[in-house]
C-alpha positions in Angstrom: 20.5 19.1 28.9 18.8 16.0 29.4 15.7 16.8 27.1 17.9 17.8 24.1 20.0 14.6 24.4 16.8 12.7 24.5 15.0 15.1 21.5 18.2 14.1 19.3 18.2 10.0 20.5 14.3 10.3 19.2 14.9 12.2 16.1 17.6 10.0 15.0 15.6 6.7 15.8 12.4 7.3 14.2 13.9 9.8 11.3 17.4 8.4 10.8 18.3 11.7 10.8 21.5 13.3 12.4 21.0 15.8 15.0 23.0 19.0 14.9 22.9 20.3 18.6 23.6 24.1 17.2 20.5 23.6 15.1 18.3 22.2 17.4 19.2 25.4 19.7 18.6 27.6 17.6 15.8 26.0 15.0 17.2 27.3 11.7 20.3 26.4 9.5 20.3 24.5 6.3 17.7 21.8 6.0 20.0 19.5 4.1 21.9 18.9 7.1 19.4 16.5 8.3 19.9 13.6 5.9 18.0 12.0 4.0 15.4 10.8 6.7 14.5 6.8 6.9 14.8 5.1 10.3 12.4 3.1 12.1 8.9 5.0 10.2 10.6 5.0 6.7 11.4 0.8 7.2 7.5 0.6 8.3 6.5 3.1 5.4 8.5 1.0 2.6 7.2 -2.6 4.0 3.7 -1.4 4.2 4.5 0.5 0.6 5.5 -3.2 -0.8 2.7 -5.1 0.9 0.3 -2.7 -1.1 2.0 -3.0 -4.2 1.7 -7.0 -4.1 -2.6 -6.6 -3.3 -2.5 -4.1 -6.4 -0.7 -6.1 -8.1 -2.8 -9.5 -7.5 -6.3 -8.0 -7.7 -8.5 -8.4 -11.1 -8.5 -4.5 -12.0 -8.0 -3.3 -15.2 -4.3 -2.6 -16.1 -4.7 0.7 -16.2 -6.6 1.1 -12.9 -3.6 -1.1 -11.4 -1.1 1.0 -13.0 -3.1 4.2 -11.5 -3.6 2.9 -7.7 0.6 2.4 -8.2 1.3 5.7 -9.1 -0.7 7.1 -6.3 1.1 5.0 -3.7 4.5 5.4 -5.3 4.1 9.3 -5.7 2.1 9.6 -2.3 3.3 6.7 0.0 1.2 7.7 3.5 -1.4 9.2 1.4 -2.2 6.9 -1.2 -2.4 4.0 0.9 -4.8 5.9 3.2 -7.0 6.9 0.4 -6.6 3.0 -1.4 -7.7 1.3 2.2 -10.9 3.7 1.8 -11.7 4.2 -1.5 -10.3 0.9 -3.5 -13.5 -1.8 -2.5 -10.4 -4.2 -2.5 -13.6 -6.6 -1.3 -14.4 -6.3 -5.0 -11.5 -7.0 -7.1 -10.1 -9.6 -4.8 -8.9 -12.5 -6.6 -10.0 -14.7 -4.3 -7.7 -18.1 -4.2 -4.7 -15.2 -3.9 -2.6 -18.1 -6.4 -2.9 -18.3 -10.0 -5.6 -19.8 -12.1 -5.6 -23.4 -13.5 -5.5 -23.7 -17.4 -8.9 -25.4 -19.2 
């Protein structure tokens, strides 16, 4: 009794989603029942999503290489910001001063 009331306390703090005892007993039922998901990994997913965004956003790529690193975050959001930390050489196309440039 004990375990399940601490399995649904867990799924609803790091998922956001509500917990169904009957389900969680018998590990079937409709999947739509478990909301929309969220919680404390979705908050870190979606700051960590924005912080990305904003590096993207401020490094000296190409627009269309900008425009393609977005998409693969926006589409992918654990995924894509895996494979940008490895694969982006963010070292590179670092703007440097991280502020805007003065005018001649």
């Amino acid at each position: 009794m004990i375990n399940a009331i601490f399995f649904s306390l867990l799924v609803q703090v790091c998922f956001g989603a509500p917990v169904d005892e009957t389900v969680v007993a018998t590990a079937g039922g409709n999947a739509w029942q478990y909301g929309t998901g969220g919680g404390i990994i979705g908050l870190a997913v979606l700051i960590l999503d924005v912080i990305f965004f904003l590096e993207i956003l401020k490094s000296n790529r190409p627009p269309s290489h900008k425009l393609l690193w977005s998409l693969l975050i926006f589409l992918f959001p654990i995924f894509g910001m895996i494979i940008y930390w490895l694969f982006s050489n963010r070292a590179a196309h670092n703007s440097g001063s991280g502020g805007y440039e003065a005018l001649p």
